[in-house]
MDAnalysis code that builds the backbone (N, CA, C; Angstrom):
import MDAnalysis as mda
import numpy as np

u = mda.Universe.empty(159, n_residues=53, atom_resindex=np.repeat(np.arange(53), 3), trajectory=True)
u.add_TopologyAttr("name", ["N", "CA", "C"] * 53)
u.add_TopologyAttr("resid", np.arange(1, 54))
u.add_TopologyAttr("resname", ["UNK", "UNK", "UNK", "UNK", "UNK", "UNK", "UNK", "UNK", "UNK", "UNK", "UNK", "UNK", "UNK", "UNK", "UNK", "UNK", "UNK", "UNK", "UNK", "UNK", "UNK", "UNK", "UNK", "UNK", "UNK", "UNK", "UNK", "UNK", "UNK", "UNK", "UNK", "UNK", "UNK", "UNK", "UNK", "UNK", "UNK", "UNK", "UNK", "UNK", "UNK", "UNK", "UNK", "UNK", "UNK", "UNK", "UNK", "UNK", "UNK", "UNK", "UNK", "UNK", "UNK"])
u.atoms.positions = np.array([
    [0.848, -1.199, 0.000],
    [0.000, 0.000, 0.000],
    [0.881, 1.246, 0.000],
    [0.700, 1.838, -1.049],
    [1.535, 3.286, -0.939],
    [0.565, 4.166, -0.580],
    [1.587, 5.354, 0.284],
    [0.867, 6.282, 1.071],
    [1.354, 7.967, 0.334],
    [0.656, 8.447, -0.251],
    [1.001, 9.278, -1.011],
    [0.030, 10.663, -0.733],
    [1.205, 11.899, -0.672],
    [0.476, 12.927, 0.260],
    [0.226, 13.698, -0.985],
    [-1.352, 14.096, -0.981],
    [-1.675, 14.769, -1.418],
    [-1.258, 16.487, -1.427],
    [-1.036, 17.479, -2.998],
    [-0.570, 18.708, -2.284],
    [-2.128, 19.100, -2.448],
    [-1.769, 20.547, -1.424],
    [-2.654, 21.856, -1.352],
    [-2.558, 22.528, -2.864],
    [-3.723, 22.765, -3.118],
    [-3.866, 23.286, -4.790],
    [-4.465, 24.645, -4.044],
    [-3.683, 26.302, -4.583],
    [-4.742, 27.274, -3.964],
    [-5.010, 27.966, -5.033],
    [-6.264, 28.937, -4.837],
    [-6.793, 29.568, -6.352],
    [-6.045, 30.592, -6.216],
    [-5.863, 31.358, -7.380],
    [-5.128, 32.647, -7.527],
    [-5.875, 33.231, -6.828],
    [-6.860, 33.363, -6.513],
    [-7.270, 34.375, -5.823],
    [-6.883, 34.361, -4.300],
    [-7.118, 32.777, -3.988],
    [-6.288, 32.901, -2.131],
    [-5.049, 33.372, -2.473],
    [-4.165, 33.103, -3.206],
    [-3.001, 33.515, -3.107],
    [-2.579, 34.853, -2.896],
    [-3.312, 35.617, -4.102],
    [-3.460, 37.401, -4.031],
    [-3.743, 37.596, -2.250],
    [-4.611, 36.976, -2.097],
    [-5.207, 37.225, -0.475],
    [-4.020, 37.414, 0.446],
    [-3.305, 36.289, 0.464],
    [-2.910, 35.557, 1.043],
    [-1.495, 36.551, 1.156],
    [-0.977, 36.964, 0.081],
    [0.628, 37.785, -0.357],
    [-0.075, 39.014, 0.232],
    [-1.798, 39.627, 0.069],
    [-1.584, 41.040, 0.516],
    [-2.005, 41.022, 1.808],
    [-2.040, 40.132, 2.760],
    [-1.854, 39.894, 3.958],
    [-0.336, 40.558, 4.847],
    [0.153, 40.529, 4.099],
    [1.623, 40.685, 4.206],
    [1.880, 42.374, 3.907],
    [1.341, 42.326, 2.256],
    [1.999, 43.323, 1.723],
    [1.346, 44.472, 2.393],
    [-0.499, 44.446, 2.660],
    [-1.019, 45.286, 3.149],
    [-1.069, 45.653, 4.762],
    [-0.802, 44.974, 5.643],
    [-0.426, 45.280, 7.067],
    [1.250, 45.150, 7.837],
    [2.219, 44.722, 6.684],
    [3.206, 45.169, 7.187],
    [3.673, 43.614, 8.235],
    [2.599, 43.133, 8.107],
    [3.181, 41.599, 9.117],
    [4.528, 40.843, 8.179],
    [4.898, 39.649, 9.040],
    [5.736, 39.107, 8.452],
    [5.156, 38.007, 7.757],
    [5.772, 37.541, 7.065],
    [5.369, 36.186, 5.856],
    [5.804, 34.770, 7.010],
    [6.322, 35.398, 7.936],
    [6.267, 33.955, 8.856],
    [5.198, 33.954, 9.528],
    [4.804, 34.941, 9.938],
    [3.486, 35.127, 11.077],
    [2.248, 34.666, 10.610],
    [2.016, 35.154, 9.012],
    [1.192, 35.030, 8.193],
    [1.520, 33.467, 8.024],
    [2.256, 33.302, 7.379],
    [2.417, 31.732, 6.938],
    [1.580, 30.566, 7.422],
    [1.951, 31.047, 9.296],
    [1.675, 30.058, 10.275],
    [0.112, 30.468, 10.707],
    [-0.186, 31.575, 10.646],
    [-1.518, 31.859, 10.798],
    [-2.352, 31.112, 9.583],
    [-2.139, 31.159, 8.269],
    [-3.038, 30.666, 7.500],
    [-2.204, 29.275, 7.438],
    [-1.771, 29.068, 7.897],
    [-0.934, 27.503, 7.382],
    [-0.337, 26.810, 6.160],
    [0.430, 27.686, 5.467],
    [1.844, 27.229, 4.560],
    [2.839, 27.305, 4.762],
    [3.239, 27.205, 3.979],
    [4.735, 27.184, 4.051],
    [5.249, 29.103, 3.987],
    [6.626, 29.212, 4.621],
    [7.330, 30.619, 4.542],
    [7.318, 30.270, 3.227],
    [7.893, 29.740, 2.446],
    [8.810, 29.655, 1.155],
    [7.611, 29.608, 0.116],
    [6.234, 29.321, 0.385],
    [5.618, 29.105, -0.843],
    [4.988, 30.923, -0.796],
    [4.301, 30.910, 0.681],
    [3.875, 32.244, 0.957],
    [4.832, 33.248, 0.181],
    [5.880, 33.301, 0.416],
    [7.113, 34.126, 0.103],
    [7.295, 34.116, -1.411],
    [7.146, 33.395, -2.151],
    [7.044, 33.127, -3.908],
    [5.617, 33.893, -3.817],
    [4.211, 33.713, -3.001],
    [3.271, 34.335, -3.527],
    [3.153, 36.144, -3.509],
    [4.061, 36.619, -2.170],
    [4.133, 38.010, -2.237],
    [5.287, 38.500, -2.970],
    [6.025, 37.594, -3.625],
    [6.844, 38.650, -4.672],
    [6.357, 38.630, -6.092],
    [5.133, 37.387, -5.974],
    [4.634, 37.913, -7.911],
    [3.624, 38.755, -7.618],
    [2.993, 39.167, -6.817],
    [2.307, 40.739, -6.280],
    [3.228, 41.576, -6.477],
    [4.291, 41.801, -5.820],
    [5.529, 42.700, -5.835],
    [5.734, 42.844, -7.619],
    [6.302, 41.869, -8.430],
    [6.270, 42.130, -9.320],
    [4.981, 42.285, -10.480],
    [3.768, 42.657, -9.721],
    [2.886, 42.354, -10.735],
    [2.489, 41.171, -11.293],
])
């Protein structure tokens, strides 16, 4: 029996949410991260393609 972990799929739109969480109150992308529950590193890819448009 293989045990195989499903990923988290999020819509562009949580993501936008999710990066201007960050971008719009100035919190950190760790605080945030752990509050909504991802990862720093994925969170962190989602507020710099905001950053870049």
């Amino acid at each position: 029996m293989g045990t195989t972990k499903k990923r988290n799929t999020y819509t562009p739109e949580y993501r936008r949410e999710a990066a201007h969480l960050v971008l719009d109150t100035g919190r950190t992308i760790t605080a945030v991260a752990a509050e909504i529950r991802v990862g720093e590193q994925l969170l962190g890819r989602w507020v710099q393609q905001e950053r870049d448009g």
